[in-house]
N, C-alpha and C positions, 0 to 999 in steps of 0.2 A: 700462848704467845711466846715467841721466843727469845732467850736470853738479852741484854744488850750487847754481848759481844756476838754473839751470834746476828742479830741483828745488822751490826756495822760487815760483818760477811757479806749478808746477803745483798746490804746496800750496795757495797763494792760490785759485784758482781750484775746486779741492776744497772751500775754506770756502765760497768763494761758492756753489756749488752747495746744501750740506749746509744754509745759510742758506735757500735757495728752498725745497728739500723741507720746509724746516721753517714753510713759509710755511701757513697751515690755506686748505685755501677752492678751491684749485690743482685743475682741472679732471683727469680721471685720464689724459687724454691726456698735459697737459703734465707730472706726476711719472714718465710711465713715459719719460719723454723724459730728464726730469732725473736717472732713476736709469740710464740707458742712458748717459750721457753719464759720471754717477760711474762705471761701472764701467770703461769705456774708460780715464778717468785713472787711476783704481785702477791700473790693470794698468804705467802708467808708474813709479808711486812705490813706494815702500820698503814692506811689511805694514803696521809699525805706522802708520803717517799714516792706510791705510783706516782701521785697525781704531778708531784714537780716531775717526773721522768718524763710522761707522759707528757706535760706541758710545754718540755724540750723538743722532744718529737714531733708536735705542732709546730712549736715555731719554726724548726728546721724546714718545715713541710711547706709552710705559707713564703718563707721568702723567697 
């Protein structure tokens, strides 16, 4: 597992992503890009950090 400051890195960089997909307009090459690259950091961080991004990303979706 990775450091805590390490950690708050990758969180950073989780929001920045979850901010892109949430951009409207994003050609579907570059979200399949952006969501290959989420899952990759996924796989560094704790569950819940995905789970609230990803929670984001739903709601964006449903409204």
């Amino acid at each position: 597992m990775p450091k805590r400051e390490q950690i708050e890195v990758l969180e950073e960089r989780l929001d920045e992503l979850v901010e892109k997909l949430l951009v409207m307009g994003r050609p579907k090459w570059e979200r399949i890009r952006l969501m290959q690259s989420l899952v990759s950091l996924g796989e560094k961080l704790p569950d819940e950090v995905v789970e609230a991004a990803l929670a984001r990303i739903m709601e964006r979706m449903l409204d």
